[in-house]
N, C-alpha and C positions, 0 to 999 in steps of 0.2 A: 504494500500500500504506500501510497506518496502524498505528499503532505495533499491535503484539500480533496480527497479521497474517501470515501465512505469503506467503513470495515466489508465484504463481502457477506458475510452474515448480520450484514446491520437490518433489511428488513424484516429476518427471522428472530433478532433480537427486541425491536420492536415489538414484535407481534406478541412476542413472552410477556410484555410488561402491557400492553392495552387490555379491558374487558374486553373478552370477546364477542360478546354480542353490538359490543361499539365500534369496533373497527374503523368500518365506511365511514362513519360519522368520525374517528379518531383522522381518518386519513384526508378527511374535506379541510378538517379544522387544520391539520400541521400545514396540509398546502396553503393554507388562507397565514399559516405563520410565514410562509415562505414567500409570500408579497412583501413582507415589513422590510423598513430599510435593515441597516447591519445593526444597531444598536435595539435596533425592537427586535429582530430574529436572534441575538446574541440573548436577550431578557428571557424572550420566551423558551433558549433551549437550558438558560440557568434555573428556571422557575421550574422546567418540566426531569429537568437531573435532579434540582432536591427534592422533587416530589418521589422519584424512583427509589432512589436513595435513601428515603424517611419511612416507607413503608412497604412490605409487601407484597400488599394488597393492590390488584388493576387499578392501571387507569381508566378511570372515565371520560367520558367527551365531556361532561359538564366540566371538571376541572381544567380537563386543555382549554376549554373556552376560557374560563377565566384567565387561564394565564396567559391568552391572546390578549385580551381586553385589557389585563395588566401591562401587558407588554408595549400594546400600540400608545400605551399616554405620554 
């Protein structure tokens, strides 16, 4: 892998940490993180690692939203 690179197992890595009955909705929302400039897309991938990191437990789509909404102010 090179710098600016996604791990090869990263959407299978994902897929381990979102609910799964949320998916779709998890993958509408991070694309919608991926319009934000570099400092809204940098918030929302620090808000969505301590969340991984803090519990667990899935994510849900309701929380990646919020950490969208957090991110884009």
């Amino acid at each position: 892998m090179t710098t600016g690179e996604l791990p090869e197992d990263f959407a299978d890595t994902l897929a381990r940490v979102i609910e799964p009955a949320q998916r779709d909705t998890a993958a509408e929302i991070i694309e919608a993180a991926t319009m934000l400039d570099d400092v809204g897309l940098r918030r929302f991938l620090h808000l969505f690692a301590a969340r991984v990191r803090s519990s667990d437990a899935p994510v849900r789509a309701d929380e990646l939203r919020r950490f969208l909404q957090q991110a884009a102010l």
